[in-house]
Backbone bond lengths (Angstrom), bond angles and torsions (degrees), N, CA, C in turn:
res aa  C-N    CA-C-N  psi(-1)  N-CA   C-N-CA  omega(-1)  CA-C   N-CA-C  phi
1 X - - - 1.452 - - 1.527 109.37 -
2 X 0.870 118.03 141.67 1.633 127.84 178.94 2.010 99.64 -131.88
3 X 1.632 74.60 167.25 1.528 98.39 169.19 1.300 118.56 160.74
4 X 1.440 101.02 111.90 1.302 127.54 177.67 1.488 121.70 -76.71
5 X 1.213 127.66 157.61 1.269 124.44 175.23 1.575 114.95 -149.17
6 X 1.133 124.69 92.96 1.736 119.67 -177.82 1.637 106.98 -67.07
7 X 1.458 104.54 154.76 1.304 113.74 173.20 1.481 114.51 -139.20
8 X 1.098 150.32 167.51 1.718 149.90 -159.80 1.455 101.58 144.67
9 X 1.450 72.38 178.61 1.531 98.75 -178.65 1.761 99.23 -108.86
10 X 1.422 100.27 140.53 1.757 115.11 170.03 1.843 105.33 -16.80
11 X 1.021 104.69 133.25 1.608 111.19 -167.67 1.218 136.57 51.82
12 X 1.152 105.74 24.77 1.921 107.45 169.23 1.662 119.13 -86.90
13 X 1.168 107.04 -10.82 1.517 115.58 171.06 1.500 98.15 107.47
14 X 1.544 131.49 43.25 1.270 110.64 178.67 1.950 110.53 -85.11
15 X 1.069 94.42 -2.78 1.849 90.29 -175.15 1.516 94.68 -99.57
16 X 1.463 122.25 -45.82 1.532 124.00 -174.81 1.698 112.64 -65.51
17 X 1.705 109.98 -36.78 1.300 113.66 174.69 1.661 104.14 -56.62
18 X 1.088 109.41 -58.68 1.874 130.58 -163.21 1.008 102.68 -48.73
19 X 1.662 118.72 -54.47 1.733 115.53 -148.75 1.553 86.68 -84.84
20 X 1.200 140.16 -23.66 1.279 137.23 176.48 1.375 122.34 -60.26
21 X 1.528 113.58 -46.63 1.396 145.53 -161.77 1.639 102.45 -64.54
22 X 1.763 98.64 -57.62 1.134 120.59 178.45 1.961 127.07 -65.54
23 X 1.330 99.16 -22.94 1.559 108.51 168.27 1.542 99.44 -84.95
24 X 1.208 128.99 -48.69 1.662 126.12 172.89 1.687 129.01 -45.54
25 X 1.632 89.35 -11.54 1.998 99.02 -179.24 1.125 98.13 -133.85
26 X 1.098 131.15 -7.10 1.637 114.96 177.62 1.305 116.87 102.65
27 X 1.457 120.37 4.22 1.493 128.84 -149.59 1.291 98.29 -101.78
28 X 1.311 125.84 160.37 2.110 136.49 152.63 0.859 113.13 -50.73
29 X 1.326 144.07 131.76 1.526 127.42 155.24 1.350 108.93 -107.48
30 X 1.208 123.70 147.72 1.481 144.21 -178.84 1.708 111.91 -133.71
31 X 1.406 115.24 122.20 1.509 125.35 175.40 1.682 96.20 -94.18
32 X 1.558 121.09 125.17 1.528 104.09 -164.28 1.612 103.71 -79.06
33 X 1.967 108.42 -15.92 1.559 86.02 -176.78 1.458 119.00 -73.14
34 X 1.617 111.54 -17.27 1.818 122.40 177.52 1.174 79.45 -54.05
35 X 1.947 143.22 -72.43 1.345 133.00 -146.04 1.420 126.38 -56.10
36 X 1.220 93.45 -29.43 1.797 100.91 -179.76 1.427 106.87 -85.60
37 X 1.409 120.28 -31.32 1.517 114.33 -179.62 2.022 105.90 -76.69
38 X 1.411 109.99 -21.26 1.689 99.29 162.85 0.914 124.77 -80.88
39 X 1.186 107.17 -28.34 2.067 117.94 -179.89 1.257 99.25 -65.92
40 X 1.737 140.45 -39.76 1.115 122.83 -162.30 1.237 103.19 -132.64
41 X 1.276 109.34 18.26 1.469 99.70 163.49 1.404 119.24 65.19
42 X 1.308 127.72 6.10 1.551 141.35 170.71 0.941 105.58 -132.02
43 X 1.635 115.47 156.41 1.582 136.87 162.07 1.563 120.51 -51.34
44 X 1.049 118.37 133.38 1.650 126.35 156.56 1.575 103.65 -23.67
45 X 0.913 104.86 -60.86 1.819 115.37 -164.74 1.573 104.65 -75.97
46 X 1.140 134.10 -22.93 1.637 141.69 -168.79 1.892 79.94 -98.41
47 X 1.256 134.10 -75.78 1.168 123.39 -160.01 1.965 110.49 -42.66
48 X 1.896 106.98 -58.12 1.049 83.96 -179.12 1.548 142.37 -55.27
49 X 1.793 103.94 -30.54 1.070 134.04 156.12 1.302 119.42 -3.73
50 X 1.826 103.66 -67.06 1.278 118.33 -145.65 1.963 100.54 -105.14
51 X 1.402 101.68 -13.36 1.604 112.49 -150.42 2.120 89.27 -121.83
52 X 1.301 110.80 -40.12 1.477 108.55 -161.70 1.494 110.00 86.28
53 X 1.243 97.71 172.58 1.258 105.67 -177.88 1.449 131.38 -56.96
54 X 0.975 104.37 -54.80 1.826 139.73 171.13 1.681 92.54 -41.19
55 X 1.539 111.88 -79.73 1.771 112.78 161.52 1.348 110.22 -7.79
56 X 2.097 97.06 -96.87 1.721 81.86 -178.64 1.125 143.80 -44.15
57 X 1.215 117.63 -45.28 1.534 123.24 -173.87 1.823 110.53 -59.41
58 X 1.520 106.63 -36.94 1.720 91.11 149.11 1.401 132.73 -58.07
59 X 1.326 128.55 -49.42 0.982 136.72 -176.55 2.077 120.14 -61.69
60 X 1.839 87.82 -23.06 1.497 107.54 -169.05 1.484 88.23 -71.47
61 X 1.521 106.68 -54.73 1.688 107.41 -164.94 1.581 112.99 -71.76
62 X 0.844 130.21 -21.13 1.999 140.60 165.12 1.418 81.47 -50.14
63 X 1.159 125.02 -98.02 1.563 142.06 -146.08 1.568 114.61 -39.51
64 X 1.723 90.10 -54.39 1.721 101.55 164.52 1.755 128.44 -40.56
65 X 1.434 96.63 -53.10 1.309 127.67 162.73 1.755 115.89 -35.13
66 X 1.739 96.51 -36.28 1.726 89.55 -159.25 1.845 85.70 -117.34
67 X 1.017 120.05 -17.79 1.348 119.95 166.35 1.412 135.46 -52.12
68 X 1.588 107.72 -62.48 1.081 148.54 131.65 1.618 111.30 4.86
69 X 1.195 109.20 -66.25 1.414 135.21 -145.29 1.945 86.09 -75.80
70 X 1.146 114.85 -51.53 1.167 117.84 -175.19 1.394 132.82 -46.33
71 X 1.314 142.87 126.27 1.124 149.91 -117.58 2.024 97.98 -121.82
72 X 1.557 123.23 122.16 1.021 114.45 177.75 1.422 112.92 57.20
73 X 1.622 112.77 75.12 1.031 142.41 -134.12 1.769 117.54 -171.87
74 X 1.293 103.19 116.02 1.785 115.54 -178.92 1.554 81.25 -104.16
75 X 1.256 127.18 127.85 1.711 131.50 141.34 1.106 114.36 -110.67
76 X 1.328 140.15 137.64 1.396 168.36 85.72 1.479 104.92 1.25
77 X 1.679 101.92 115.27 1.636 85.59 166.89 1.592 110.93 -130.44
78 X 1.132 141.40 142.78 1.378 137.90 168.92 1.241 121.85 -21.24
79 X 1.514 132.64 136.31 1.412 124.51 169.29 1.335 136.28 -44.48
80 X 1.541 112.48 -12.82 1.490 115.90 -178.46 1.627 94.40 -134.41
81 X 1.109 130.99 43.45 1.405 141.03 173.25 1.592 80.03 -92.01
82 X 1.058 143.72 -119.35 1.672 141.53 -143.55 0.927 130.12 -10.15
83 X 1.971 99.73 -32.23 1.801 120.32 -167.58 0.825 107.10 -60.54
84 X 1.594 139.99 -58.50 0.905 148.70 -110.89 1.588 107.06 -97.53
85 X 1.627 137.33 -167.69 1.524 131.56 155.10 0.721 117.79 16.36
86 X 1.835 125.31 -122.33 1.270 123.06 -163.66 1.988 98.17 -145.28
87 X 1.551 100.64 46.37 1.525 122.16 -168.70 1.165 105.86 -58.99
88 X 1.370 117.61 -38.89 1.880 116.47 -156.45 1.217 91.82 -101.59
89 X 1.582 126.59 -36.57 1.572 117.91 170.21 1.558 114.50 -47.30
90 X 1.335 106.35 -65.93 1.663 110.69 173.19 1.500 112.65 -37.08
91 X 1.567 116.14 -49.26 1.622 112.57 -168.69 1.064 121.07 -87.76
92 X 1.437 134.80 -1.00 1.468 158.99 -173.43 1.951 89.69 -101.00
93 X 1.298 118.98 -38.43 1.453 135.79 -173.86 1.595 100.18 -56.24
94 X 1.506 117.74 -44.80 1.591 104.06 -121.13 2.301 80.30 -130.29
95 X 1.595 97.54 -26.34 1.565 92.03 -159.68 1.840 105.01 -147.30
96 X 1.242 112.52 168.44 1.331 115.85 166.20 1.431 120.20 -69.31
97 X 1.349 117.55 92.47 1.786 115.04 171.68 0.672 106.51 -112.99
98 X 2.158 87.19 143.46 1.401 117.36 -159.41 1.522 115.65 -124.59
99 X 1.249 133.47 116.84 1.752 125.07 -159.80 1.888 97.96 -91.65
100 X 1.233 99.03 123.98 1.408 97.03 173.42 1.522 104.03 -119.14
101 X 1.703 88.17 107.86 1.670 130.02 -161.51 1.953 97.21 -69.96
102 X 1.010 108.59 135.83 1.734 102.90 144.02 1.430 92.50 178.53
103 X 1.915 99.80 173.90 1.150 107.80 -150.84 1.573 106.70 -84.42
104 X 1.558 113.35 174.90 1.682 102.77 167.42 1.375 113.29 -65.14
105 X 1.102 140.13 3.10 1.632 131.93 -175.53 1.653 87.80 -102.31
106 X 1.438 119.44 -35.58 1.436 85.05 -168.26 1.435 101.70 -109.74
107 X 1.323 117.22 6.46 1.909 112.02 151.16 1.688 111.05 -47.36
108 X 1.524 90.53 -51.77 1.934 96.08 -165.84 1.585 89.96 -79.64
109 X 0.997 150.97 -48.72 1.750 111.45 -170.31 1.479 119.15 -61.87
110 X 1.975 107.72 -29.29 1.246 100.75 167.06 1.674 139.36 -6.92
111 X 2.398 67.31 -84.11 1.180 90.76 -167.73 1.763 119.23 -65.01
112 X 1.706 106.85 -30.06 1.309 108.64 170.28 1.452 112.46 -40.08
113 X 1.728 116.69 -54.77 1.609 130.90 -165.35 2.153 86.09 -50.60
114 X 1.434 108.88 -57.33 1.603 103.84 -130.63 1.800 101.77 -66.44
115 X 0.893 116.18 165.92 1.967 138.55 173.51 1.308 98.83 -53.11
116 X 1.725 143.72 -36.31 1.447 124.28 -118.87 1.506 94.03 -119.10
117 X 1.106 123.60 112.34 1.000 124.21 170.97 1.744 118.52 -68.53
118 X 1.594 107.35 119.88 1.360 107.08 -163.64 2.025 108.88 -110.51
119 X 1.319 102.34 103.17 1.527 80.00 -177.83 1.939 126.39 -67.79
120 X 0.824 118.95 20.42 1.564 123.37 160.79 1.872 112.39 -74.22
121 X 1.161 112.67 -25.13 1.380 129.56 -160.82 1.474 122.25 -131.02
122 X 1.444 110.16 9.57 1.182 125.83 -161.93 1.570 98.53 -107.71
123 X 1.818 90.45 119.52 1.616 113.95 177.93 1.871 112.25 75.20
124 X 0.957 99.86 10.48 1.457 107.73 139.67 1.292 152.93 -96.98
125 X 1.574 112.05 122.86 1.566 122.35 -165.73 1.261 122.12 -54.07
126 X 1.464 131.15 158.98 1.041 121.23 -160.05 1.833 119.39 -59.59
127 X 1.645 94.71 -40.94 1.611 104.61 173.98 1.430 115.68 -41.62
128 X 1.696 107.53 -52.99 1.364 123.67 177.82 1.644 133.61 -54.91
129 X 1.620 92.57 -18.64 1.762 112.41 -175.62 1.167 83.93 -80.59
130 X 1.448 128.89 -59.76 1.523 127.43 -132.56 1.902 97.63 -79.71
131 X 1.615 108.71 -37.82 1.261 96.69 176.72 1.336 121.98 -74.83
132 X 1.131 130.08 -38.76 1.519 145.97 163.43 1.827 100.70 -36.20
133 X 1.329 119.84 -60.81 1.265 118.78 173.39 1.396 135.73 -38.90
134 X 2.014 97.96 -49.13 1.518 119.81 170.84 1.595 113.49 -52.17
135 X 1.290 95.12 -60.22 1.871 112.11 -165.46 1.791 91.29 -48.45
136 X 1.844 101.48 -74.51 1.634 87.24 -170.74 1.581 131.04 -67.07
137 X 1.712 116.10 -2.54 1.045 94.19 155.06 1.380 125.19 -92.00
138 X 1.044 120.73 5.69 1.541 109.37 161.62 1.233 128.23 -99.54
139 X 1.555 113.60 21.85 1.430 125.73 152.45 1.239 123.90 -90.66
140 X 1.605 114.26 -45.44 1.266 112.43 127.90 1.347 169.29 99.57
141 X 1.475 94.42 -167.84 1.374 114.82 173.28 1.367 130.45 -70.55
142 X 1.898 104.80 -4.70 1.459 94.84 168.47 1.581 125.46 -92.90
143 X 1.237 96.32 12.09 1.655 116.04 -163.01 1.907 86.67 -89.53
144 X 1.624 103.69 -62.39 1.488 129.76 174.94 1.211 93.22 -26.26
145 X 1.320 120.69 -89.70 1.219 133.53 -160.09 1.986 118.06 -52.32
146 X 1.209 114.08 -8.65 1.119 107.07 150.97 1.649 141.42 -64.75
147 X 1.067 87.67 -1.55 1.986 100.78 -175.36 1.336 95.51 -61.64
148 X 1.433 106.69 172.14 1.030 120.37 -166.99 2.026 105.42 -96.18
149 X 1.451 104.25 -35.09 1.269 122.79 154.18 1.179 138.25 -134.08
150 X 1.463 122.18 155.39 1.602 122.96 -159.42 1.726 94.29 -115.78
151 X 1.525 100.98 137.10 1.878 94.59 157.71 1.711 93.34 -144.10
152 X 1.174 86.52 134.83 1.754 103.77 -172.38 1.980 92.22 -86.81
153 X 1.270 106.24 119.64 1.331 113.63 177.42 1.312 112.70 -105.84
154 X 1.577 120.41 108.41 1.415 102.59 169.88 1.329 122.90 -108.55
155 X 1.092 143.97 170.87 1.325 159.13 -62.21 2.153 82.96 -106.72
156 X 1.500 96.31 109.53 1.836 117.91 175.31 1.624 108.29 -80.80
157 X 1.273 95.66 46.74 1.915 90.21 -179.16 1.712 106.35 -110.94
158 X 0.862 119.87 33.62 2.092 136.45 147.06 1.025 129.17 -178.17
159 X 1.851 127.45 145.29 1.133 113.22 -160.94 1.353 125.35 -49.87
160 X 1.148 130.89 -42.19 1.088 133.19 -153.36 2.117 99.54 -54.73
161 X 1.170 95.53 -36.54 1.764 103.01 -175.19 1.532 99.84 -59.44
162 X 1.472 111.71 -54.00 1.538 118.13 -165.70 1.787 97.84 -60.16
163 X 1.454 114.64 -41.44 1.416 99.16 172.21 1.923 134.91 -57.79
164 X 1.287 86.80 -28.91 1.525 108.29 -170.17 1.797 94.63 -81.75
165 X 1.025 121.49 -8.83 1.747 129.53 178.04 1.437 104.12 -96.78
166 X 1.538 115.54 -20.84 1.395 79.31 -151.74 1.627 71.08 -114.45
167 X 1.712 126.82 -18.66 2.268 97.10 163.17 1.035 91.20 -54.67
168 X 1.428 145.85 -41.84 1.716 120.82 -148.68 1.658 103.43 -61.59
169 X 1.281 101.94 -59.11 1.717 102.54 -176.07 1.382 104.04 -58.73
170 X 1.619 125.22 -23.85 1.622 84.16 -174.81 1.643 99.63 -98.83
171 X 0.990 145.38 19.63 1.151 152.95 134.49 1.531 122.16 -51.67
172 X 1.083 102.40 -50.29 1.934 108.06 170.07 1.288 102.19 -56.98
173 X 1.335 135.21 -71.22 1.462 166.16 -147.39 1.767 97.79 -80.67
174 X 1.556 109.00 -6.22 1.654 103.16 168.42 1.570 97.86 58.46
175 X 1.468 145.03 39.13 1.507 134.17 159.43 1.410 125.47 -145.71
């Protein structure tokens, strides 16, 4: 039985690393914010919306909880999933976590590159991404840095990179 669990900050490739990772072993992959938006039938952004922060982050840690649990298993977890309770204890508890490290310059082109419109980051200039990026990752990164392993990912803008990320992790991860 396996089970992996990525951790980062918004645009490090934890869903693009994962869903990759997870076709390369044979495993499920699950993004936990897709899980909470099927479980409840609402958006990430409508829940906090409607619930606040405090809300989600209960609702984040339930889900984690039942996600988690699942056997032969890549999870994806939100950028501020670790912060919270006692999240990274539990996921350090239960599975192999893995922090996929990179810097704030190449969080923000990421996220510039990626499709997903994120309202934390929405309608802010580039200056404004990059500082916004710094501050919260250095709130943080000490949560990050509890994984059990680190792979510094740089810049996931064609496959061929996302492949070369995801032997590295399964090379770290011994599989």
């Amino acid at each position: 039985m396996k089970r992996i669990i990525l951790i980062g900050y918004m645009g490090s490739g934890k869903t693009t690393v994962g869903r990759q990772l997870a076709m390369a072993l044979g495993l499920s992959f699950y993004d936990l914010d897709w899980y909470i938006e099927m479980r409840f039938h609402r958006s990430v952004a409508r829940i906090f919306a409607e619930s606040g922060e405090e809300g989600f982050r209960q609702i984040e840690r339930n889900m984690l909880h039942e996600a988690a649990e699942f056997e032969d298993v890549v999870l994806s977890c939100g950028g501020g999933t670790p912060c919270f309770y006692d999240n990274m204890e539990y996921m350090n508890s239960l599975a192999e976590t893995v922090y996929l490290k990179a810097t704030p310059e190449v969080l923000a082109m990421h996220l510039k590159m990626g499709k997903v419109e994120r309202p934390l980051i929405k309608g802010k200039t580039e200056d404004e991404l990059l500082q916004y990026i710094r501050q919260s990752l250095e709130e943080r990164e000490k949560y990050y840095l509890q994984a059990k392993h680190v792979l510094d990912v740089s810049l996931l803008d064609n496959y061929d990179k996302i492949q070369t990320s995801v032997t590295l992790l399964r090379q770290e991860l011994g599989i």
